[in-house]
C-alpha positions as CSV (number, residue, x, y, z in Angstrom):
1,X,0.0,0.0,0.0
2,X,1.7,3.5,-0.8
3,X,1.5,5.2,2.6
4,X,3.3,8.2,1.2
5,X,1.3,8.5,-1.5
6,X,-2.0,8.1,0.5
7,X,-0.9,10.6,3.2
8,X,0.1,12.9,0.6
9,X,-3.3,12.6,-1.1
10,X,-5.2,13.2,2.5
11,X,-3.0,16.3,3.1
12,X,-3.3,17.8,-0.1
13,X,-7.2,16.9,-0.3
14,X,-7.6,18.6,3.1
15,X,-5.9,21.6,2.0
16,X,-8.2,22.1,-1.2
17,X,-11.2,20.8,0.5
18,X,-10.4,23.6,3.1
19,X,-9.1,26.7,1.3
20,X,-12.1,26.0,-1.2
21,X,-14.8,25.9,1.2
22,X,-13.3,28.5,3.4
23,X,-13.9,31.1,0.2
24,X,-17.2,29.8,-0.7
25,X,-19.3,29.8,3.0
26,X,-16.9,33.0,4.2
27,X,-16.5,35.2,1.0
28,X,-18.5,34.4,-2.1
29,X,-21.6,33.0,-0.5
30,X,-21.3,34.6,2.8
31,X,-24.6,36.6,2.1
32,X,-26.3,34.8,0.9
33,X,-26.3,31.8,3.7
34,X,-26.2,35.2,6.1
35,X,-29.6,36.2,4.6
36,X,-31.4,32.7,4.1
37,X,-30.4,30.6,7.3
38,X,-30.5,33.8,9.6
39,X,-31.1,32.4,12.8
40,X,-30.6,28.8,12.1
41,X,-26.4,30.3,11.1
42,X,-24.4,29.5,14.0
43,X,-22.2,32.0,15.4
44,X,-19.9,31.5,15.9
45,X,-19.2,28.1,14.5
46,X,-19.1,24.5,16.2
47,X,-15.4,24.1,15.4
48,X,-15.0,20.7,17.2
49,X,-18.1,19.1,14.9
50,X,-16.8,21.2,11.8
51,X,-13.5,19.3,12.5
52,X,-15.3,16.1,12.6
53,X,-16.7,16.4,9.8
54,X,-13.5,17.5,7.8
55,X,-11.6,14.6,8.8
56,X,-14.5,12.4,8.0
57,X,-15.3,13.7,4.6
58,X,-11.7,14.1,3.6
59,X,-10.9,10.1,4.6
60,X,-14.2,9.4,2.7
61,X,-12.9,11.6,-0.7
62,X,-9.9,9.4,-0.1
63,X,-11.3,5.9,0.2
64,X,-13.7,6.7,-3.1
65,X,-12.5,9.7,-4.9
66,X,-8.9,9.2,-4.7
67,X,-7.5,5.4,-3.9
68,X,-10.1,3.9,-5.9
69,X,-10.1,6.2,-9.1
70,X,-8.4,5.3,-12.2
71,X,-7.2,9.1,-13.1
72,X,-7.4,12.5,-12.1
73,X,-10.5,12.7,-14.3
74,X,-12.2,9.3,-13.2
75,X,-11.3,10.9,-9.2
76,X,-13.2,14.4,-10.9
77,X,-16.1,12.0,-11.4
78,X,-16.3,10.0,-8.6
79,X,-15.5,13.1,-6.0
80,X,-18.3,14.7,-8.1
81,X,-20.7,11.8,-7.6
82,X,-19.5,12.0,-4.3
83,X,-20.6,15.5,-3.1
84,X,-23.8,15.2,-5.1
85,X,-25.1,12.2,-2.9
86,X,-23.9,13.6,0.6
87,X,-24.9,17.4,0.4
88,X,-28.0,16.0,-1.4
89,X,-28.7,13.8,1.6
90,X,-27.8,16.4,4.1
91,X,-30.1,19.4,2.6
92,X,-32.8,16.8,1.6
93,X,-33.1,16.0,5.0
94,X,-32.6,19.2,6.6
95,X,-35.4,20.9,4.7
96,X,-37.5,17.4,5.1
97,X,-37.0,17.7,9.2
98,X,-36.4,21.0,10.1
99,X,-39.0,23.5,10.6
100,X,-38.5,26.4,8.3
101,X,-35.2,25.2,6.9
102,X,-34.8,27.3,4.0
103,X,-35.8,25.6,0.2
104,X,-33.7,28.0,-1.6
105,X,-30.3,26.4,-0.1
106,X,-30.8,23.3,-1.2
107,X,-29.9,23.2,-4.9
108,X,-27.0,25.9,-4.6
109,X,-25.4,23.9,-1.7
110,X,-26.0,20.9,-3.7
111,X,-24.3,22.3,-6.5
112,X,-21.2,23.3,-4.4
113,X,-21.1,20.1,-3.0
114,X,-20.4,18.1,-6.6
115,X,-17.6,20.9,-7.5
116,X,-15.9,21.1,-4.0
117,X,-16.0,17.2,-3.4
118,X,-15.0,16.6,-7.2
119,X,-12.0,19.5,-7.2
120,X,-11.0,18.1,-4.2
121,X,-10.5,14.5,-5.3
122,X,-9.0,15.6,-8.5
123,X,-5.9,17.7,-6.4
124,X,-5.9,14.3,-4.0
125,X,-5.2,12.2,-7.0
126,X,-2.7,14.1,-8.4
127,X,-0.9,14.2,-5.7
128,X,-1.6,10.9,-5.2
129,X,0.1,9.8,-8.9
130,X,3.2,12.4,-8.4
131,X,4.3,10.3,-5.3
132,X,3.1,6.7,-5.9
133,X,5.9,4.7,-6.1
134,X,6.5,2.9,-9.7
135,X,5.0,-0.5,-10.5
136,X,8.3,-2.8,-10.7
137,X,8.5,-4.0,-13.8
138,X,9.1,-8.1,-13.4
139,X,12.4,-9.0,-14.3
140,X,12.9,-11.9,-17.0
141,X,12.8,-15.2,-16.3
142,X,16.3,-16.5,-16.9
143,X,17.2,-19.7,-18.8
C-alpha cells in the first residue's frame, strides 16, 4: 500500500477541500447563507463538529474519490458523484426535518457540493500519482 502517496493525497485533499470551502461559505456565499439561514447560522461556529466532519469527509474523498479512481478525471467524477449524494442527503433531510429550513439552499449547496468534493479529489489524485511509487516492472525469467 503506498503510505506516502495516501498521506500525501489526504494532506493535499484537506488543504483544497479547506481553502475551497473556506472562500465559498466566508467570501463568495457569505450573504447569501447570512440572509437565508438567519437564525438557524451559528455564530460562531461548532469548530469541534466542523473538525469532525472534515476529517470524516476528507478520509471518505480518499477511500472513493482518490484510492479507488483510475485518473485525475475518473477521481473528478467520482468526488463529483460523491458530493452530489452527501450534500443532497444532508439538505434533503434538513429541509424534510427542520421546521423552516430554508428551500432556496438546497440546490445551490448541492451544487457546491459536486464541485468542492469533485476538485478536491482531482488535487488528492494528483498528488496521489506524483508520489506513488513505480509498479516494478518483473524481471525476466532467466534460462
Amino acid at each position: 500500500m503506498p503510505i506516502k502517496a495516501l498521506l500525501g493525497a489526504f494532506f493535499a485533499s484537506a488543504l483544497a477541500f479547506s481553502v475551497l470551502d473556506l472562500i465559498w461559505l466566508g467570501v463568495v456565499a457569505r450573504g447569501f447563507y447570512d440572509t437565508h439561514m438567519g437564525p438557524l447560522k451559528a455564530s460562531p461556529i461548532n469548530g469541534v463538529a466542523a473538525a469532525i466532519f472534515y476529517v470524516m469527509f476528507i478520509s471518505l474523498i480518499l477511500v472513493y474519490g482518490i484510492y479507488r479512481a483510475s485518473s485525475t478525471k475518473d477521481a473528478l467524477r467520482r468526488g463529483a458523484e460523491l458530493g452530489f449524494a452527501t450534500y443532497a442527503t444532508y439538505e434533503l433531510t434538513n429541509w424534510a426535518v427542520i421546521q423552516d429550513w430554508p428551500g432556496i439552499l438546497v440546490l445551490p449547496d448541492v451544487l457546491w457540493g459536486v464541485v468542492l468534493t469533485g476538485c478536491t479529489a482531482w488535487a488528492g489524485r494528483h498528488i496521489f500519482e506524483r508520489l506513488r511509487p513505480e509498479p516494478q516492472a518483473p524481471s525476466p525469467a532467466g534460462p
